[in-house]
N, C-alpha and C positions, 0 to 999 in steps of 0.2 A: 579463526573465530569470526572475523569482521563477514567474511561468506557466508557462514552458515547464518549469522543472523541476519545479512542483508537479503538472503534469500527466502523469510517471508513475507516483503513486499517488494512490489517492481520501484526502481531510480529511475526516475529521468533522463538522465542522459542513457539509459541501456532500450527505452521506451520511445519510439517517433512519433510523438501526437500531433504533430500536424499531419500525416499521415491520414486521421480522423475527421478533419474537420469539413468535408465533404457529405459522410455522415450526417452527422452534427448537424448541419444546416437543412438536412434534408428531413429531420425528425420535428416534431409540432411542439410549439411550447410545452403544453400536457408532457410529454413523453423527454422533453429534454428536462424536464423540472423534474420526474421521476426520475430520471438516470440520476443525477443529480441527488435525489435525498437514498439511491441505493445506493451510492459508493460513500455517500456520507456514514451510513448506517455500518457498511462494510469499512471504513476507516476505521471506526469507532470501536469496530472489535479485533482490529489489527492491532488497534491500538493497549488495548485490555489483553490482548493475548502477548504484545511483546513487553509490558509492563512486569508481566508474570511470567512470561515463559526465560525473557532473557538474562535475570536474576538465578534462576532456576541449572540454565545452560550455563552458567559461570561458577554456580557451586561447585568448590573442589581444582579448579581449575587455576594455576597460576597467574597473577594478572602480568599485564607490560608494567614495565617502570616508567 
């Protein structure tokens, strides 16, 4: 259970963002402030979608004690 639902968004420790930060400094304010309010925006429906969906994924299903 804990997979299937960890797998509609990326953990950090499975993600290397420093990796990124090469990137990142190479992008102009403007465009880091945009990255910035899309992944906000895309949280925000990860977030709406696992509110609703993982409720949904548990019906019928036995819990842990």
């Amino acid at each position: 259970m804990w997979n299937r639902l960890t797998s509609n968004f990326w953990l950090p420790e499975k993600v290397p963002l420093s990796n990124d930060i090469p990137a990142w400094q190479a992008l102009s304010p403007m465009e880091q402030q945009l990255t910035i309010r899309v992944f906000t925006g895309l949280t925000l429906l990860d977030t709406i979608q696992n509110t609703a969906g993982a409720p949904a994924l548990m019906n019928g299903r036995p819990h842990p004690a």
